[in-house]
C-alpha positions in Angstrom: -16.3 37.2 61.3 -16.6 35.0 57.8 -17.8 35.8 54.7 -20.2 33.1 53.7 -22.6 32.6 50.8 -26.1 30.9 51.0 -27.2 29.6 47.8 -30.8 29.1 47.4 -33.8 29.7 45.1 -36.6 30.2 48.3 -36.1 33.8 48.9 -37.7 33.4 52.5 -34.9 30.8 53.7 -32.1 33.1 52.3 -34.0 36.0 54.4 -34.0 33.7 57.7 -29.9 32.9 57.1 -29.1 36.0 56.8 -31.1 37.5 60.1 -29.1 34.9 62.1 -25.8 35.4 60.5 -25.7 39.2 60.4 -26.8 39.0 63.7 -24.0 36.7 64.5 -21.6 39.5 62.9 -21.0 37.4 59.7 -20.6 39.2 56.0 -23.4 37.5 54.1 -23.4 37.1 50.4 -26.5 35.6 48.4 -27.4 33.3 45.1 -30.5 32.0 44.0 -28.8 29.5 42.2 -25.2 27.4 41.7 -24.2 29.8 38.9 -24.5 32.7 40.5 -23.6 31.2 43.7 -19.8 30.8 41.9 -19.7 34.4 40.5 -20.2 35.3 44.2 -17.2 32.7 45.1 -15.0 33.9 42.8 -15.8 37.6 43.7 -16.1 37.9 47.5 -13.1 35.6 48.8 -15.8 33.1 50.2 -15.3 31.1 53.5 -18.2 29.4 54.0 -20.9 28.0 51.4 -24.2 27.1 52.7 -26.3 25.6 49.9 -29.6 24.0 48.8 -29.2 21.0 46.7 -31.8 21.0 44.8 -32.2 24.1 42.6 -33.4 25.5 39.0 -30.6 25.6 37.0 -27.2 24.6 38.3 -28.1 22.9 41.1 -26.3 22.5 44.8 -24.6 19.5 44.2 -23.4 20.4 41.0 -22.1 23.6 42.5 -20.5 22.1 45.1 -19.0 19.7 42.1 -17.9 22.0 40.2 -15.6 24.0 43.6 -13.9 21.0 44.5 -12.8 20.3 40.7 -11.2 23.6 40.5 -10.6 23.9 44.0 -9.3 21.1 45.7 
């Protein structure tokens, strides 16, 4: 079992990741966006990040940026 975090705005895809991953017997976390997508990081011990890139906000990419800066 992992504990992964999907970051996206579309509530609907979020909804469709988690079905499969709980399903799957993952611990799912959830952000609409990069921002809160790293408060969940920092808070949850995070294994696996699946992202959109493009977001309101701080975007995927940027989020992504911004983890490998402070966590290589």
């Amino acid at each position: 079992m992992a504990r992964i975090l999907v970051v996206d705005d579309e509530w609907s895809e979020r909804l469709i990741l988690e079905q499969y991953l709980v399903r799957a017997g993952h611990q799912v976390y959830f952000a609409s966006d990069g921002e809160e997508g790293f408060m969940n990081y920092l808070k949850n011990d995070i294994e696996i990040i699946i992202t959109d890139l493009y977001m309101p906000g701080v975007d995927g990419l940027e989020f992504i940026g911004l983890l490998r800066e402070l966590f290589p």
